[in-house]
C-alpha positions in Angstrom: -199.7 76.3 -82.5 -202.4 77.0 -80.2 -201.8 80.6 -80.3 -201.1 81.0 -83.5 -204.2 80.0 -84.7 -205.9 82.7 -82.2 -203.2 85.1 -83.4 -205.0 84.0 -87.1 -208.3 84.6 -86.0 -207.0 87.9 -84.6 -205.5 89.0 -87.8 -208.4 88.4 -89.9 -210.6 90.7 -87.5 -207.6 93.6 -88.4 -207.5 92.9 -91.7 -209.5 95.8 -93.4 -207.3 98.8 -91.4 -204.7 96.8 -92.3 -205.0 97.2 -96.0 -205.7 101.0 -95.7 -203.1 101.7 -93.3 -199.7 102.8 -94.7 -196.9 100.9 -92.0 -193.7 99.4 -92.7 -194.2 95.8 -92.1 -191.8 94.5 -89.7 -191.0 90.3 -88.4 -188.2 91.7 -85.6 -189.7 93.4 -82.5 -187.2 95.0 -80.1 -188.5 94.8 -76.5 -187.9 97.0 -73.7 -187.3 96.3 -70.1 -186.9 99.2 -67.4 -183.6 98.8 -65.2 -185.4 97.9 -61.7 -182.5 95.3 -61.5 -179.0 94.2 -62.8 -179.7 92.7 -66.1 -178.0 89.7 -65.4 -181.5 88.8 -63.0 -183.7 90.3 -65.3 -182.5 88.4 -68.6 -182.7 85.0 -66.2 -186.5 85.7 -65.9 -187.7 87.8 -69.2 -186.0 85.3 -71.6 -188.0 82.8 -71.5 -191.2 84.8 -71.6 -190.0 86.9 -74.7 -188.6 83.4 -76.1 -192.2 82.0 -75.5 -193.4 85.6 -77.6 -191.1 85.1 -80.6 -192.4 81.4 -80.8 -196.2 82.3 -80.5 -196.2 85.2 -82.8 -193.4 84.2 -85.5 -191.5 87.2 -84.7 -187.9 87.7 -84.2 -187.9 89.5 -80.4 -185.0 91.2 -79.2 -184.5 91.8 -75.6 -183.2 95.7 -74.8 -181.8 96.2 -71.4 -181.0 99.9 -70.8 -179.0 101.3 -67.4 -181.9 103.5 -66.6 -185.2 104.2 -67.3 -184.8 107.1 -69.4 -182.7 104.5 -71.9 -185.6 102.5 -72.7 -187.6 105.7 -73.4 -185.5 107.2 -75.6 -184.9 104.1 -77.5 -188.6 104.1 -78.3 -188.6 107.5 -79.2 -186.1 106.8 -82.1 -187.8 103.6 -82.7 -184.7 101.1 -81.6 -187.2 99.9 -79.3 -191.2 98.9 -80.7 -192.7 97.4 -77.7 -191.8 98.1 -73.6 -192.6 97.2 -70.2 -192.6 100.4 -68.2 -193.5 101.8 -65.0 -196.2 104.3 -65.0 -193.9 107.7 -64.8 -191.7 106.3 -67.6 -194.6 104.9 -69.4 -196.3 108.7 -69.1 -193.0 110.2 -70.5 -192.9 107.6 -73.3 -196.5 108.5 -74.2 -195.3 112.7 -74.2 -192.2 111.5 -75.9 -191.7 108.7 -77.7 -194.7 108.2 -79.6 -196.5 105.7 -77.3 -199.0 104.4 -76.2 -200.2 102.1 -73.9 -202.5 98.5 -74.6 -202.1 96.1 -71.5 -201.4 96.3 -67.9 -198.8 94.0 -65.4 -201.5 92.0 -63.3 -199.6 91.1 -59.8 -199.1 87.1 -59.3 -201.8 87.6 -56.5 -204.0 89.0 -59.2 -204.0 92.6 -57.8 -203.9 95.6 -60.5 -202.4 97.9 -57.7 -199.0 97.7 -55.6 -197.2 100.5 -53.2 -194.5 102.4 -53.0 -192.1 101.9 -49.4 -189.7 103.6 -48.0 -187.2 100.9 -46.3 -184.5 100.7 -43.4 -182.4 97.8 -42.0 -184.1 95.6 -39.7 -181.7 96.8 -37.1 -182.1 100.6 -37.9 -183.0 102.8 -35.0 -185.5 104.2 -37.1 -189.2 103.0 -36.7 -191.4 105.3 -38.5 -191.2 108.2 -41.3 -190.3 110.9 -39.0 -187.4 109.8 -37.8 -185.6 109.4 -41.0 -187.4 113.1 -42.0 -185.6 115.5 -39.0 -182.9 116.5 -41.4 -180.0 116.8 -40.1 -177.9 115.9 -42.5 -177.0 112.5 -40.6 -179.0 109.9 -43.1 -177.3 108.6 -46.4 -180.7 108.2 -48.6 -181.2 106.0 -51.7 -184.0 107.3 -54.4 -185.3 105.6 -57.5 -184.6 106.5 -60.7 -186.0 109.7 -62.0 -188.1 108.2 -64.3 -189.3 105.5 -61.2 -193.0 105.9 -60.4 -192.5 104.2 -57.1 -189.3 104.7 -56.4 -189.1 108.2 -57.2 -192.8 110.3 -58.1 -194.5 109.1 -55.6 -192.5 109.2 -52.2 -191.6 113.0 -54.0 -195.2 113.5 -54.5 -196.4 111.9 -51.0 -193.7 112.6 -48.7 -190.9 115.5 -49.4 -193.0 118.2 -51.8 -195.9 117.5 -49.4 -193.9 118.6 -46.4 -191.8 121.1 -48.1 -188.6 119.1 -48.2 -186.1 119.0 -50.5 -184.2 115.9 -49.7 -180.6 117.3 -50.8 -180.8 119.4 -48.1 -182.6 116.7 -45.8 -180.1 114.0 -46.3 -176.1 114.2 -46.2 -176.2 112.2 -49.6 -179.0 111.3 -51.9 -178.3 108.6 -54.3 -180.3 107.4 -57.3 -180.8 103.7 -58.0 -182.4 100.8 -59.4 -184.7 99.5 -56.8 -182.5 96.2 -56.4 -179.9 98.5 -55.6 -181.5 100.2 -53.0 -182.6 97.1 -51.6 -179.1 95.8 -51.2 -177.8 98.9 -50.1 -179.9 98.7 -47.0 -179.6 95.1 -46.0 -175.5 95.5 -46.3 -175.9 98.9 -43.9 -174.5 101.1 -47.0 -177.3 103.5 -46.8 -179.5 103.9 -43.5 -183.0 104.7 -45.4 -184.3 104.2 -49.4 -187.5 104.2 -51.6 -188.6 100.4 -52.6 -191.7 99.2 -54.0 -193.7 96.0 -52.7 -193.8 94.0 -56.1 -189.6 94.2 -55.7 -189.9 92.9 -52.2 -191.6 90.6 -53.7 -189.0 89.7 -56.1 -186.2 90.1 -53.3 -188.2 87.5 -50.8 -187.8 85.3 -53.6 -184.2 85.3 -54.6 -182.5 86.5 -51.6 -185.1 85.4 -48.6 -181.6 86.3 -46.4 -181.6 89.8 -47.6 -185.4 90.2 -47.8 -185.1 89.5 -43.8 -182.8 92.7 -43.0 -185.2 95.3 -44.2 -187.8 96.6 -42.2 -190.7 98.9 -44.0 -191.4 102.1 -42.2 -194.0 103.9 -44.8 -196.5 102.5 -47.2 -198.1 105.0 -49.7 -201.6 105.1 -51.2 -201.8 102.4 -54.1 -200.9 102.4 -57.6 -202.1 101.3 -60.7 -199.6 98.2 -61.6 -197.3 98.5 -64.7 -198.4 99.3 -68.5 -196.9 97.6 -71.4 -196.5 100.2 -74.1 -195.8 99.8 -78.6 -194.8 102.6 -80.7 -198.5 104.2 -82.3 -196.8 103.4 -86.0 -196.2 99.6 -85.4 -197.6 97.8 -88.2 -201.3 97.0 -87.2 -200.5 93.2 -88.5 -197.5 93.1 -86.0 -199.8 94.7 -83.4 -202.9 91.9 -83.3 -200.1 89.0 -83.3 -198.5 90.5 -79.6 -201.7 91.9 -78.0 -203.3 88.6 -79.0 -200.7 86.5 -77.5 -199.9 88.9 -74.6 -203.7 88.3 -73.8 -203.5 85.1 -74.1 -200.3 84.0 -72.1 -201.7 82.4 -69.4 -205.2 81.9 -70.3 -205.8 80.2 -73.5 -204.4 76.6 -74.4 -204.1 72.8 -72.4 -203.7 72.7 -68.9 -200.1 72.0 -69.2 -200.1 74.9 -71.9 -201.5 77.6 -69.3 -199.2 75.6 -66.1 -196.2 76.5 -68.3 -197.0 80.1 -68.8 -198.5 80.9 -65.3 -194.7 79.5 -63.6 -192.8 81.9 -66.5 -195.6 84.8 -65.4 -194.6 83.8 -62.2 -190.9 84.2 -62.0 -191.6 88.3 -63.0 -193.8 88.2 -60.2 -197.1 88.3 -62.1 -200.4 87.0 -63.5 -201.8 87.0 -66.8 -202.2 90.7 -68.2 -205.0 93.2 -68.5 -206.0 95.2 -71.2 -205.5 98.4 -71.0 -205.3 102.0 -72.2 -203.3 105.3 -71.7 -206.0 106.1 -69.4 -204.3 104.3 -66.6 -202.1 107.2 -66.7 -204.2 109.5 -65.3 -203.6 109.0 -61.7 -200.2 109.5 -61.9 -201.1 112.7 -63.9 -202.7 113.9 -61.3 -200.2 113.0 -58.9 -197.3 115.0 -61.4 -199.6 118.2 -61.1 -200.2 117.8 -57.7 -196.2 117.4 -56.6 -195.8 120.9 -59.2 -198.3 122.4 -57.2 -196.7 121.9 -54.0 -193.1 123.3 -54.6 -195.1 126.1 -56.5 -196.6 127.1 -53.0 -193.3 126.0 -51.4 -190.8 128.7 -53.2 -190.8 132.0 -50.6 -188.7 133.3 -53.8 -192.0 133.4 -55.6 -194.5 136.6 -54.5 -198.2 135.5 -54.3 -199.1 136.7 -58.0 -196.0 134.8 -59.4 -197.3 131.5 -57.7 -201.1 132.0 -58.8 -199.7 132.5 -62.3 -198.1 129.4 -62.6 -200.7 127.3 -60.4 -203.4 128.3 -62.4 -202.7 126.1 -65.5 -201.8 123.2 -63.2 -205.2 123.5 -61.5 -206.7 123.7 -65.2 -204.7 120.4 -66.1 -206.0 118.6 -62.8 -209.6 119.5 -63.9 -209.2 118.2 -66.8 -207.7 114.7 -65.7 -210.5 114.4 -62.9 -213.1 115.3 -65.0 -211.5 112.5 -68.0 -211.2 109.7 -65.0 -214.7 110.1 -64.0 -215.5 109.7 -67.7 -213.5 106.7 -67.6 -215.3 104.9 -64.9 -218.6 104.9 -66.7 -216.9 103.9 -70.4 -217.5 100.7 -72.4 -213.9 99.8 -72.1 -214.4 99.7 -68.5 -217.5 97.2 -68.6 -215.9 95.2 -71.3 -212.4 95.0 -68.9 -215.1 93.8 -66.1 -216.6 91.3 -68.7 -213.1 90.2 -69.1 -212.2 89.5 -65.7 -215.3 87.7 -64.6 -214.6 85.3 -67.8 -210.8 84.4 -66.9 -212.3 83.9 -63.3 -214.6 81.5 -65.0 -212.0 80.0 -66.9 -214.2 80.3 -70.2 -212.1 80.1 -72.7 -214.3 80.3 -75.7 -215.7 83.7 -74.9 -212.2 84.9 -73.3 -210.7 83.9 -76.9 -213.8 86.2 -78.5 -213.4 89.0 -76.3 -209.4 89.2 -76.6 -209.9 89.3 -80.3 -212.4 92.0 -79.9 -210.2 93.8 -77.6 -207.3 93.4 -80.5 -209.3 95.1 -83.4 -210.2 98.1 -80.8 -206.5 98.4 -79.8 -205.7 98.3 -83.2 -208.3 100.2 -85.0 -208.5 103.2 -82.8 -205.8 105.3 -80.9 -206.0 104.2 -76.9 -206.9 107.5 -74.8 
């Protein structure tokens, strides 16, 4: 009850666009979750948060596994799937794609907004540090995210192999793609000698396989990244909209202290805290970091002649401009002041102005198209 009456409060604050606003009104939400595991482990720890949703909100929410990334983005794009949890490269392409858009942000259970990408090896692995696995010789089996994988696949591309000119197919004697449980298990059981991993799944794999978690050894750490968006279809009803960003908000946060005990331990099982809000702004790093890895095979290819390369770096370098130039505009916005605001309230455990600012926070997300 407790959230529904903040999800009312919400609603009331919406109300006007509401009425003025065109959508088909919908009470069944399909919800979709990015394959970084089997879905057997995932359903075990996203059921009873989603179950926990559909109670809050009154809406009917359906779970949507997919076998890769690219499932779940494509399933918003044709609108079988409203609202997703995403990783920041698949959340970028849903934004290009599939009509998205992003309003909160994954907060990790130690209440860090950033995590990193690895590169792993069996604890027993002759290999101690990134260079040995990178002399290409053709000797290492290698296991790589998923295309669509921020961690597990754009940034050890961006950081590591376009960097230093490397194309891992001819690097490795095979290069596998894989969910980053997979990869994890491949190295413990010796199938593959090196593979990308991320420290939130190590994380995950300390806590349901501490046995496994002690036969892998991480040999590079990359700059961090911004933790996970949570993305909705720009044409959800705005109704629909205030009831999930208000109780998405407010998971955690708002309600008794057995109320908020009960959410922080389902938050907990998914490895997180209570969630942010946020914008497609958060994209913009990894914009950057897209352009940047383009840029480096550009200057790379000796089948391109110096005027062929300046040709098609130029627009890059424009785009990169751009990007900087919005992400310094960013720093000094009211949203990011008002996220501050935010923070230093749920520090304070002030629940009065935390249930104010959330449903200020809803009316914005819902009135105005996120960046």
């Amino acid at each position: 009850m407790r959230k529904l009456a903040l999800i009312a409060t919400a609603l009331a604050m919406t109300a006007s666009v509401s009425a003025t606003v065109a959508r088909a009104e919908t009470n069944e939400i399909n919800f979709g979750v990015i394959s970084t595991e089997a879905s057997v482990n995932q359903k075990k720890n996203w059921e009873p948060f989603l179950a926990d949703m559909s109670k809050a909100t009154g809406l009917k929410i359906n779970a949507f596994y997919s076998s890769d990334y690219a499932g779940v983005i494509e399933a918003m794009r044709f609108n079988k799937v409203q609202v997703a949890w995403y990783g920041n490269k698949s959340g970028m392409e849903a934004v290009d794609r599939s009509n998205a858009e992003i309003f909160a942000q994954t907060v990790s259970k130690d209440g860090s907004t950033g995590y990193y990408s690895h590169i792993i090896v069996n604890v027993d692995s002759p290999y101690q540090k990134l260079e040995d696995v990178l002399k290409c010789d053709k000797s290492i089996d290698f296991g790589i995210g998923d295309p669509n994988s921020t961690s597990g696949f754009l940034v050890p591309t961006s950081y590591i192999f376009a960097a230093k000119n490397i194309d891992p197919k001819e690097c490795f004697k095979t290069v596998r793609n894989a969910s980053h449980q997979a990869n994890q298990m491949a190295i413990s059981h010796k199938q593959v000698q090196a593979a990308t991993n991320n420290s939130e799944d190590m994380q995950r794999l300390q806590a349901s396989s501490p046995e496994d978690f002690k036969k892998i050894r991480i040999i590079w750490t990359s700059p961090i990244i911004p933790l996970d968006p949570l993305a909705w279809r720009k044409d959800l009803d705005p109704a629909v909209k205030t009831k999930l960003y208000t109780f998405l908000l407010s998971y955690g946060r708002i309600g008794t202290p057995e109320e908020i005990k009960h959410d922080k331990e389902i938050l907990a099982n998914l490895i997180w805290s209570p969630f942010n809000p946020s914008s497609n702004n958060q994209l913009l790093p990894i914009r950057i970091l897209e352009a940047n890895k383009a840029m480096m095979k550009i200057k790379g290819d000796a089948k391109l002649s110096d005027a062929e390369k300046t040709a098609k770096l130029e627009p890059l370098l424009a785009e990169i401009k751009k990007d900087q130039a919005a992400t310094e505009k960013v720093e000094s916005s009211p949203f990011k002041a008002q996220l501050a605001a935010f923070v230093e309230a749920d520090k304070a455990g002030d629940q009065a102005k935390l249930k104010k600012m959330i449903a200020d926070f809803a009316a914005q997300a819902v009135n105005t198209p996120t960046n």
